[in-house]
C-alpha positions in Angstrom: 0.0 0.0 0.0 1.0 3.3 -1.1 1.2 7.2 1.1 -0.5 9.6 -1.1 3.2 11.3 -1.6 4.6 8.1 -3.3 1.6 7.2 -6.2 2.1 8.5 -9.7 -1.4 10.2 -10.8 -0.9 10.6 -13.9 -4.5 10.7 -15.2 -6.5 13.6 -15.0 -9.4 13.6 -12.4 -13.0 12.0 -13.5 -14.4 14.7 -12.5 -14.4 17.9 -9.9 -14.5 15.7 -6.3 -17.9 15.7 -4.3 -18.4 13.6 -1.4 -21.8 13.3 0.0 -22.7 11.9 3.6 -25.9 10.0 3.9 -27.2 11.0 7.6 -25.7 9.1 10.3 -21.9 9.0 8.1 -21.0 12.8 9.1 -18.0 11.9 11.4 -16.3 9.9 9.3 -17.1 11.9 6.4 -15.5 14.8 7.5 -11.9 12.9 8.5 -11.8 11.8 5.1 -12.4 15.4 3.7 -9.5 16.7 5.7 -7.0 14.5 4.4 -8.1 15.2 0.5 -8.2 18.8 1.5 -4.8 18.3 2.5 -3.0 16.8 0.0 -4.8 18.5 -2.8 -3.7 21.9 -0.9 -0.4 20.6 -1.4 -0.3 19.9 -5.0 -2.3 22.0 -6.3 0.0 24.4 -7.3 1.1 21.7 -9.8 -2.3 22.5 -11.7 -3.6 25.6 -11.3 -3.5 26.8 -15.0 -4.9 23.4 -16.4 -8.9 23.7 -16.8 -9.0 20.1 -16.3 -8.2 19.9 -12.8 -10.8 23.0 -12.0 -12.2 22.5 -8.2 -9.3 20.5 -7.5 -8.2 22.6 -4.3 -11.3 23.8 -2.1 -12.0 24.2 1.0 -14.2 21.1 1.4 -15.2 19.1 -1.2 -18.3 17.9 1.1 -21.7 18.6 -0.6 -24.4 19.8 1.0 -27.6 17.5 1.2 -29.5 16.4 3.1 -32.8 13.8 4.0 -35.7 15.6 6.2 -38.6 13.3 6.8 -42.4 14.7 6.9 -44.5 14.2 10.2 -45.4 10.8 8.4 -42.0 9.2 8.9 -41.6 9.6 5.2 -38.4 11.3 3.6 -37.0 12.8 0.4 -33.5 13.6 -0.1 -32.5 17.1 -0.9 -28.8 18.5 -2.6 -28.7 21.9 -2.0 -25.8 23.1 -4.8 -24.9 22.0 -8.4 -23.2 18.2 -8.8 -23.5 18.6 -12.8 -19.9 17.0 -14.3 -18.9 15.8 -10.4 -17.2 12.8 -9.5 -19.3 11.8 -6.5 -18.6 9.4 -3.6 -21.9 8.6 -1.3 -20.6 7.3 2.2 -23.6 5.7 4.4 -23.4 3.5 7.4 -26.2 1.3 7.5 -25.1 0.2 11.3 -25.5 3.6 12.4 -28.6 3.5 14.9 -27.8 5.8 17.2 -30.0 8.1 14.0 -33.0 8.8 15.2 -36.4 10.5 13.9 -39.7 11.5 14.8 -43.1 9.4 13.6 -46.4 9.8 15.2 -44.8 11.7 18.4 -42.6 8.5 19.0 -38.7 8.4 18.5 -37.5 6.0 16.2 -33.8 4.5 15.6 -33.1 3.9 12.5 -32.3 0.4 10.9 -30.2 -0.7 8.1 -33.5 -0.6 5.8 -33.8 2.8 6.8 -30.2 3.9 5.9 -30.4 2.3 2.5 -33.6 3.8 1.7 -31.7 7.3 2.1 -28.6 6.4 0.2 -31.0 5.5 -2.7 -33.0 9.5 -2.1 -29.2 10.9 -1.9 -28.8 8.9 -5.4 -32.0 10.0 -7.1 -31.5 13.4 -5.7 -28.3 14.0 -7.7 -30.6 13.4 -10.7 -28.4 11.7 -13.0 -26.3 15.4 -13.1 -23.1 13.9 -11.9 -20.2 12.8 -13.7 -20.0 9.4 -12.0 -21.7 8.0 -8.9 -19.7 6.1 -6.5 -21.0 4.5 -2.9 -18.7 3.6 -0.3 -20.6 1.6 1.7 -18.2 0.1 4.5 -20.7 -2.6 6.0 -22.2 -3.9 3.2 -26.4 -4.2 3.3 -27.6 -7.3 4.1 -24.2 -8.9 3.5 -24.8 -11.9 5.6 -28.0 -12.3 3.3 -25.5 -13.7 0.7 -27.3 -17.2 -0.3 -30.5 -18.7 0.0 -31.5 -21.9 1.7 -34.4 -22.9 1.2 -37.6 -19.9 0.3 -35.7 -16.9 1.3 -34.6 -14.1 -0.6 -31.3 -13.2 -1.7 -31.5 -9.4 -0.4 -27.9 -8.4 -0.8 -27.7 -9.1 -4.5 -31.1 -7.5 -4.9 -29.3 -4.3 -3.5 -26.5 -4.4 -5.2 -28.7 -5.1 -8.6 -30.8 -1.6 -7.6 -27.9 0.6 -6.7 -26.3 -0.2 -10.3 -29.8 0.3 -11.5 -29.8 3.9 -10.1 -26.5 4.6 -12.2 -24.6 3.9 -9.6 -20.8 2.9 -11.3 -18.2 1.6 -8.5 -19.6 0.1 -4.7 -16.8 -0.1 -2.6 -17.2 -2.1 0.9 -15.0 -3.4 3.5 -14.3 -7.5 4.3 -17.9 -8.4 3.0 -19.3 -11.0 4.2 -19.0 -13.5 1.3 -17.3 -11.5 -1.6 -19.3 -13.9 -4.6 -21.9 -11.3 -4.2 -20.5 -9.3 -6.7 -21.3 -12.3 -8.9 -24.7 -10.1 -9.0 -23.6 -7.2 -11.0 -20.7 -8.7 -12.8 -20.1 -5.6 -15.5 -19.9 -3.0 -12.7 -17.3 -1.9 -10.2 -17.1 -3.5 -6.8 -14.1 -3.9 -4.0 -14.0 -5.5 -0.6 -11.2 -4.3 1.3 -9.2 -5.4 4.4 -8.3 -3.2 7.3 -5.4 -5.8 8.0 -2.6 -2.9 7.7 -4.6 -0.8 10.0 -5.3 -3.9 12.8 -1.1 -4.5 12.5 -0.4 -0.9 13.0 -3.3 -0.6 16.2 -1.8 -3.5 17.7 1.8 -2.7 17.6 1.4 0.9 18.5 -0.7 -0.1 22.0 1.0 -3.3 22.8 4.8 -3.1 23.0 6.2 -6.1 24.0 4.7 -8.7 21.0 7.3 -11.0 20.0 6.3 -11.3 16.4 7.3 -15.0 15.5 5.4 -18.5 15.0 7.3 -19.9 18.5 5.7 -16.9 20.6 2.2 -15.5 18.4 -0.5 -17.3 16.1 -3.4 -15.9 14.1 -7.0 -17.8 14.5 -9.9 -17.9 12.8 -12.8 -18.6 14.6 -14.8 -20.1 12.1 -14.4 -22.3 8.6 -16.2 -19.2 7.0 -12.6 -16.6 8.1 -10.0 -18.9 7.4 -8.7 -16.3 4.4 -8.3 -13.3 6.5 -6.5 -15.4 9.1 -4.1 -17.0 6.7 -3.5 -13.8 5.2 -2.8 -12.7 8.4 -0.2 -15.3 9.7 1.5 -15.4 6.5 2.5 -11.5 6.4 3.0 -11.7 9.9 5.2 -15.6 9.4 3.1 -17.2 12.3 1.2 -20.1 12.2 -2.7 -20.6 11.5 -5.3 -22.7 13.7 -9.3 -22.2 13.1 -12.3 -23.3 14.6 -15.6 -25.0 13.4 -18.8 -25.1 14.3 -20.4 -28.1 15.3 -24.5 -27.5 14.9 -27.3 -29.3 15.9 -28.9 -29.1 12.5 -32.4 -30.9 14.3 -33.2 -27.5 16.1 -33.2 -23.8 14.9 -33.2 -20.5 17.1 -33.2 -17.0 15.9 -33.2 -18.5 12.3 -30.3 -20.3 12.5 -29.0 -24.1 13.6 -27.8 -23.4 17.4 -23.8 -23.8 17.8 -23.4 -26.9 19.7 -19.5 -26.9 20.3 -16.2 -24.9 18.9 -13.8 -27.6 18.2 -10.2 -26.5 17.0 -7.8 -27.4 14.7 -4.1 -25.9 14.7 -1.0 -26.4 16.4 -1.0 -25.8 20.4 -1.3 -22.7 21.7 0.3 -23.2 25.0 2.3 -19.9 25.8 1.4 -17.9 22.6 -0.3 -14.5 22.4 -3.1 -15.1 19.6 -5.0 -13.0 17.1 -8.3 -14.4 16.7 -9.4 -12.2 13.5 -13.3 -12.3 12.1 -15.2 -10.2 10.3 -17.7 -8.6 12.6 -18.4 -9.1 16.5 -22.6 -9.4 16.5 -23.1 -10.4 20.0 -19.8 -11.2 20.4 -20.5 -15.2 21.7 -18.6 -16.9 19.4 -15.5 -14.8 20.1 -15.8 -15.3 23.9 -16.5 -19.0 23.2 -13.6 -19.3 20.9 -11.3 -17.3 23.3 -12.2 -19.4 26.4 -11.4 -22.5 24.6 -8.0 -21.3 23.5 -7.4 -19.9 27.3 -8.4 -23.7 28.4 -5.2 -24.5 26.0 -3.3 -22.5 27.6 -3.0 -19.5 25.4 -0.7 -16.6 27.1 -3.2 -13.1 25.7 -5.6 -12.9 23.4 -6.4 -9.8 20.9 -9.6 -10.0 19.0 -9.7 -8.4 16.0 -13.1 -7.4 13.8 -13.1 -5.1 11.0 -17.1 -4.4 12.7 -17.8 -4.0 16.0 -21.6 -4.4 16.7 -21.8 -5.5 19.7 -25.8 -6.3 19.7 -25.9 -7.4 23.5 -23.6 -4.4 24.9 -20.3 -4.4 26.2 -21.1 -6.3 29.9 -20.1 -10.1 28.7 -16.5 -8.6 27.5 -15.9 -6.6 30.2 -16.7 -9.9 32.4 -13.7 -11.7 29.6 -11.5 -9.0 30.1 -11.5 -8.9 33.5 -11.4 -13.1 33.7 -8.3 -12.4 31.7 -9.7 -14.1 29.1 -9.7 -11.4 26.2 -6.8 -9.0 26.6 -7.9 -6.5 23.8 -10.5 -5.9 21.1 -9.7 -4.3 17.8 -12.1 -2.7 15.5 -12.8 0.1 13.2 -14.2 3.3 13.0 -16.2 2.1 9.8 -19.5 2.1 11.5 -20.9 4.1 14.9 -19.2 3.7 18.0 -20.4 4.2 21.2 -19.3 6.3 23.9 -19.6 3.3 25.9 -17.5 1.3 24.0 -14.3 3.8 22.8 -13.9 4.0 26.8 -13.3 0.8 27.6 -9.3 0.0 28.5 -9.1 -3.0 26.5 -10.9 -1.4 23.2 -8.5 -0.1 20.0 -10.0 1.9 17.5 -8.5 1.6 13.9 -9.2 4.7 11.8 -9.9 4.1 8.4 -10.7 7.5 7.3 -6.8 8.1 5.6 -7.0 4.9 4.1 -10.7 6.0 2.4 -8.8 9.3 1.5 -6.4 7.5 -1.0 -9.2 5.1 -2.4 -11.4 8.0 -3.5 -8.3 10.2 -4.3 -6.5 7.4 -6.3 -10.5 6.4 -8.1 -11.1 10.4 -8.8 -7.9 9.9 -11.1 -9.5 6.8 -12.8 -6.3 5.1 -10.9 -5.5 1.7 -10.2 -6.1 1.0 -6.7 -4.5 -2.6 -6.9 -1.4 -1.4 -5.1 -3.9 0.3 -2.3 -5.8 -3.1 -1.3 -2.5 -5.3 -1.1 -0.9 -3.7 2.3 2.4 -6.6 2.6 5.0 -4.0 1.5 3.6 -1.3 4.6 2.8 -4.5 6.7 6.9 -5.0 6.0 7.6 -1.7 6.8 5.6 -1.1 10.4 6.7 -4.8 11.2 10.5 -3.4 11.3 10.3 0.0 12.4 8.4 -2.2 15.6 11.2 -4.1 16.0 13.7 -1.5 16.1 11.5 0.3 18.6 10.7 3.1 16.8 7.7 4.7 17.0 4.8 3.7 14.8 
């Protein structure tokens, strides 16, 4: 992965940059605007004759919109300046509930439905004026709708199918949940990047005594389903791999699902290691308790958990319980979706920003750029890895 300082952008920008935040997204939004803001302060010099880069420096290339909903509950979305000829990247967080609105005199958080419903008004508000329309939606919708068993519907391909109806042109998400999704608009753009740089770098610069070899560390995946991400992970880091299954009783189903009968592992022992168990998401976060107790009943020395998406549907009182057990010694995830205040002040919680790493994705895309060199990290993986070791600072 390359700094913004070391890419070649040769090409000339799409279009004038816009960003647009669907409600709920602001936050992030606006870290990513001050890094582009940034760097295109600092180059612009380099074009400020050529009528092709017009609107490359500003002051903020957010655009102002917005989605108000009528006393019915219902909403339209609204952009309040000109997007003609713009190269426009829609950000939403579909996980963000802490969005609330008013229907009927009763306050109502808003779902994932709700969220893509106003990414779609912040599309059909732009009219079909822009240049090109990009989403960057970090947790995908309805990702773990990603096959059908049995009479169900396949909601995330639906999604994906309407957005590139809409004239919508690249969807970039992070770690989906089953990346053959894309199998469901196979002529249009779609990524799924990894925060695996960004988990290295959180560890290292909050934990400094990791001895970063396969006799002293080992990556885990807690399910058949992650075994990819923690390959990846032990083969940048040279560590060795162990993963879970789950064993289900397939005669009974609660919440919709088979119930997990037993986590039974399969690796090399853990006796006296440190070990990153690295997933996906944390939902209620029993699997990775489950998984974590079973590797401290082997003996394991700490234990990080690491989840590009932090959900944490049954609140933060069963990991506090772990950490203080001594049975998780840190969490790891992203700023990709809300956070609560409850969660960012907990001792044993590490919050990756992504916004920087967003920066160079839309940066590198508004210069119709390869970003092949931005989603493989090992050459900055390589990089941290040795300034770590030679204590500097990260």
């Amino acid at each position: 992965m390359l700094s913004r300082t070391e890419r070649i952008l040769e090409n000339i920008p799409v279009g004038a940059l816009g960003l647009i935040p669907v409600t709920g997204c602001e936050q992030l939004v606006k870290k990513v605007d001050d890094y582009l803001v940034k760097w295109r302060k600092e180059s612009a010099s380099k074009y400020k004759d050529d009528i092709a880069f017009a609107g490359y420096e500003k002051d903020s290339f957010i655009i102002d919109a917005k989605i108000p909903r009528f006393g019915s509950g219902e909403a339209k979305g609204i952009i309040a300046e000109s997007v003609r000829g713009k190269d426009l990247y829609i950000l939403v967080d579909v996980c963000n509930y802490s969005v609330t609105y008013s229907l009927t005199g009763n306050i109502n958080h808003m779902s994932p439905d709700d969220h893509f419903q106003n990414l779609k008004r912040a599309i059909a508000a732009v009219g079909g004026k822009g240049r090109r329309v990009n989403v960057i939606m970090p947790f995908l919708y309805e990702s773990r709708q990603h096959k059908r068993s049995g009479r169900e519907s396949l909601d995330c391909a639906l999604a994906l199918q309407e957005l590139v109806r809409m004239g919508v042109e690249n969807i970039l998400t992070f770690d989906a949940h089953d990346p053959r999704v894309q199998n469901a608009i196979p002529l249009s753009g779609f990524e799924t990047v990894s925060p695996t740089y960004q988990f290295i770098k959180g560890l290292l610069r909050n934990v400094k005594d990791l001895q970063i070899d396969s006799a002293h560390m080992m990556a885990i995946s807690p399910d058949e389903g992650g075994t990819n991400r923690a390959i990846y992970l032990a083969n940048v880091l040279g560590l060795d791999m162990g993963m879970f299954y789950k064993r289900r009783d397939y005669t009974k189903i609660v919440d919709g699902r088979n119930p997990i009968v037993a986590h039974e592992f399969l690796g090399s022992s853990v006796e006296g290691k440190d070990v990153i168990i690295i997933d996906d998401m944390i939902s209620s976060g029993d699997s990775i308790i489950e998984v974590a107790t079973e590797l401290k009943r082997r003996k394991a020395k700490r234990i990080f958990a690491a989840a590009t998406f932090g959900l944490f549907t049954n609140g933060m009182e069963k990991f506090d319980k772990a950490y203080e057990d001594g049975i998780l010694t840190g969490i790891l995830t992203t700023n990709l979706i809300y956070q609560t205040p409850e969660l960012l002040s907990r001792p044993y919680y590490i919050s990756c920003d992504m916004s920087k790493y967003i920066a160079l994705l839309i940066d590198t895309l508004n210069h119709d750029g390869s970003i092949n060199s931005l989603l493989n990290p090992n050459e900055r993986i390589q990089r941290v890895l040795q300034k770590y070791k030679n204590g500097e600072t990260i």
